[in-house]
N, C-alpha and C positions, 0 to 999 in steps of 0.2 A: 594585415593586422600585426599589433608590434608584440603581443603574446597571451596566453594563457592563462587566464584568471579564472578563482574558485574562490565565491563568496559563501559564507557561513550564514544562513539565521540561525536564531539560539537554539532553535529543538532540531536542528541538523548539523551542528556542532559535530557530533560524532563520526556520523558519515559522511561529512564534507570532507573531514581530515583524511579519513579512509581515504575519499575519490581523490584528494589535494597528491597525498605521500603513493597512491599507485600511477599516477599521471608524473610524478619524481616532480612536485614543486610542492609548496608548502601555501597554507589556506592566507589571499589574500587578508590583510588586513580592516577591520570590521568592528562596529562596535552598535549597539542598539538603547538607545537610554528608554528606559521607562518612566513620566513622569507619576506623581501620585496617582491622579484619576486615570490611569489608566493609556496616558497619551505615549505613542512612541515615536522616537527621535533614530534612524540608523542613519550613521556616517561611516562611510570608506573613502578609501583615498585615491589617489587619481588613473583612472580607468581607459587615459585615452588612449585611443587607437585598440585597442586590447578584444579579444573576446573573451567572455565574462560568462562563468555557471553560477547561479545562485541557487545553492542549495536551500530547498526550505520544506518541509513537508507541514501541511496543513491541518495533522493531525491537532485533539483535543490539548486547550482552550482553542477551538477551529476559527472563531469568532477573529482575536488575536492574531492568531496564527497567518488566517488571509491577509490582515490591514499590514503585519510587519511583511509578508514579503512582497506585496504592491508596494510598500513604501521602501524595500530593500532595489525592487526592480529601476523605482524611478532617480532613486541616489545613484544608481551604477550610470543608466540613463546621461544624467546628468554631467556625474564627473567623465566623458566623453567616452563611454564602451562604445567600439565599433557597431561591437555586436552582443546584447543580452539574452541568454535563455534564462526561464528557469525549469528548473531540476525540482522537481514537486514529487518524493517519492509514494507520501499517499495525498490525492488527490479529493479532497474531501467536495461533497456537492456530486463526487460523480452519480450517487442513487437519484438524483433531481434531473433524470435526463430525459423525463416526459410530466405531463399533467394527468395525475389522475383524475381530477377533476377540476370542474372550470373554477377560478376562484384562485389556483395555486401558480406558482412561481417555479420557471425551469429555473432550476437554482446553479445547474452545471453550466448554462449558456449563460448565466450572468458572471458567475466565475470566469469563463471563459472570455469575457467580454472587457470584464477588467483589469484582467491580466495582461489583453493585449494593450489597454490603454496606458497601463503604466511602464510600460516600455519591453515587455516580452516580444521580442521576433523570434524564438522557436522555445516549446514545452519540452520537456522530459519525462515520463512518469512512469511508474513502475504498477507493473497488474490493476489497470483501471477499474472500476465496479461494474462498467461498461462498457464496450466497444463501440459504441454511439463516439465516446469523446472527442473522437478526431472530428467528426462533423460540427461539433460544436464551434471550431476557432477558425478565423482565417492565416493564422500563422501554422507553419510546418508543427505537427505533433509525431512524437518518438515514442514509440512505447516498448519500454526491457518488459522482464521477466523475473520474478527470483526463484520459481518454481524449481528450475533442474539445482538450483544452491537448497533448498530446503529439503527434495527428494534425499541429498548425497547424505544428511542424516537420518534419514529414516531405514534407504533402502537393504541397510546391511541387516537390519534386527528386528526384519518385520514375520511374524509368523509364516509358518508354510501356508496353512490354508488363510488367506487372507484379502479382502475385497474393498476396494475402492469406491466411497461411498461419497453424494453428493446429496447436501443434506436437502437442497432442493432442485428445481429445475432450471436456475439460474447458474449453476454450478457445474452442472452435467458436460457440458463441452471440455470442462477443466479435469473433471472424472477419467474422461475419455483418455484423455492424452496423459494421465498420470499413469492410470490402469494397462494402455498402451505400451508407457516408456516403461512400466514394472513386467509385465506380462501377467497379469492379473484380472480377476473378474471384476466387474461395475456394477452400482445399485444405484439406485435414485429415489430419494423420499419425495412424495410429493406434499407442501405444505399449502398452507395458507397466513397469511402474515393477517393479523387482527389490529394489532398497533405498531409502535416502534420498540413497544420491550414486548411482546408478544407471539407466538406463531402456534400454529395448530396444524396437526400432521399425523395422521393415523394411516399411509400405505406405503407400502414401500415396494418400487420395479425390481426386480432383479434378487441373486438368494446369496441371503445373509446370514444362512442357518451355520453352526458350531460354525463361525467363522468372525477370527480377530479383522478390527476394522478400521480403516482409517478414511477418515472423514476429512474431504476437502474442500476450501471455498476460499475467497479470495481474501476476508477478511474475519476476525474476531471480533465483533463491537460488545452486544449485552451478555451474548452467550447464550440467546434464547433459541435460537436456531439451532446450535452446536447441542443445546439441552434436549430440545425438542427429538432432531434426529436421532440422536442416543438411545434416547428413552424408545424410541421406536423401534429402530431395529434390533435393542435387546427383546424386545417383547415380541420378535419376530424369528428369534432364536440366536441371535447373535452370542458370540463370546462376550466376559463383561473383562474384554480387551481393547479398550478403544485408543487409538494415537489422530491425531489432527493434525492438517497441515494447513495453513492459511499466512497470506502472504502479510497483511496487515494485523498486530495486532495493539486493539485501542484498549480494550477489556475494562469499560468504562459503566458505570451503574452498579450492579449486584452481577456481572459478570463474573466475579472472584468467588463467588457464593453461589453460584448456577453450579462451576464446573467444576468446584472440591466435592461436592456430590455426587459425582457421574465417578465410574471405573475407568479413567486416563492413564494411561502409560502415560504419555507426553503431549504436548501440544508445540510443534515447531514454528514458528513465526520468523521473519527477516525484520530487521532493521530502518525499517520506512517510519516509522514513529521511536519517539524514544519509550521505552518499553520499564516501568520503573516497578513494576509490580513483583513480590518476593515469591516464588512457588520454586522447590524442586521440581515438577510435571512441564516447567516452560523453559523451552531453548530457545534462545535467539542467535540468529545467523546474518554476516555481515552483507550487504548488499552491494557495498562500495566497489569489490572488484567489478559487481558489472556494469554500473552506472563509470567507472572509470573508465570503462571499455568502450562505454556509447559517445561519452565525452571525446575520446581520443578519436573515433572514426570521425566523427561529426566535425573535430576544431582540423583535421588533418583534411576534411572535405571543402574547408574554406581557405585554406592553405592553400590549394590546388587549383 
């Protein structure tokens, strides 16, 4: 391969440059027209022999988001990439990795299905909503992490007594290994989800009494979860000291209006979505270093 290409979609703009300038090259060139109704147009330039990162995360308009980087994937494609990944830092669809019931759509294996069609031979993605995903594709899947980049701000200014909480049992694995990597105790709320902006949750494993709490889960979407567990283990004795940790955040609905309610220290999120939302309580931390990292093992593995 004659070299190392890093393409931009527009809502990974940011973190492409990040991965582009730690990889020491600068973000191929890239351009995406949008016509009126909605239609879109990407053009890059010529790709051949080259292997190629298309950074795109498919976070909210996800709609959008998917069609521009299938049509990002099949431009690179075309203009003769050796070799295509893409680099999808949040992977939207992953919660669609089984049917609840008959009637519905695995919506992760159709993602996955057209991604490979339009010219993906290997994924990238950062804290899936599942670990099913890799079964989903016949193409190699990679998967980072931004957890220990999100940890390194919390871990200096978290109270002495303080417990790692997972708001449900979907989370619990991630509890473990945070509470682990802290030297800290774990709780686990058990919920029930009712709708897609609702959940209900009256118990909670583990003791959360006088004790500040940080709450982790892969993602922030409505905040109804983040609401829910709060509200629980304050009422369970907790400190009204809460910090959050989650890898994704979309904070999308009445999310904004859930969580100025609740006692937050902070709420730390990584860089897989562009994050445009104005709160002192929200830090965002870059993800680039490690997705540059994954890039450089991976292009230095087809080198060889």
């Amino acid at each position: 391969m004659s070299g190392l290409r890093v393409i931009a979609g527009r809502a990974g703009a940011t973190t492409a440059t990040g991965v582009a300038h730690g990889l020491g090259i600068e973000p191929a060139p890239c351009a995406v027209e949008e016509f009126p109704d909605g239609e879109l147009r990407p053009r890059v330039g010529s790709m051949i022999g080259d292997d190629v990162y298309v950074v795109a995360p498919t976070g909210p308009p996800t709609s959008s988001a998917v069609v521009e980087l299938l049509l990002l994937l099949d431009a690179c494609r075309r203009s003769g990439a050796a070799r295509v990944s893409a680099v999808v830092p949040y992977f939207a669809y992953a919660r669609q990795d089984r049917r609840g019931s008959a009637g519905e759509a695995l919506g992760a294996r159709v993602i996955a299905d057209v991604l490979e069609a339009a010219g993906a031979q290997r994924v990238l993605v950062v804290d899936p909503h599942t670990t099913a995903l890799e079964a989903m594709f016949s193409v190699p899947v990679e998967t980072v992490t931004a957890v220990p980049t999100l940890l390194d701000a919390v871990a200096g200014d978290l109270a002495t007594q303080s417990v790692v909480v997972a708001p449900d049992l979907g989370a619990a694995k991630l509890a473990q290994r945070v509470g682990s990597r802290l030297s800290i105790g774990v709780a686990v709320v058990r919920k029930t989800r009712t709708s897609g902006r609702t959940v209900e949750a009256t118990e909670v494993v583990g003791d959360v009494a006088d004790r500040a709490v940080l709450l982790v889960d892969d993602m922030v979407s409505t905040g109804a979860t983040l609401e829910t567990a709060t509200r629980v283990v304050l009422a369970h004795g907790a400190r009204p000291d809460v910090s959050v940790l989650a890898t994704h955040g979309l904070f999308v609905g009445d999310a904004l209006a859930r969580l100025d309610a609740l006692p937050l220290r902070r709420v730390v999120v990584a860089d897989t979505v562009p994050v445009t939302v104005d709160r002192s309580w929200i830090s965002v931390r870059s993800i680039a270093p490690v997705l540059a990292e994954a890039i450089s093992r991976l292009h230095g593995a087809v080198r060889t």
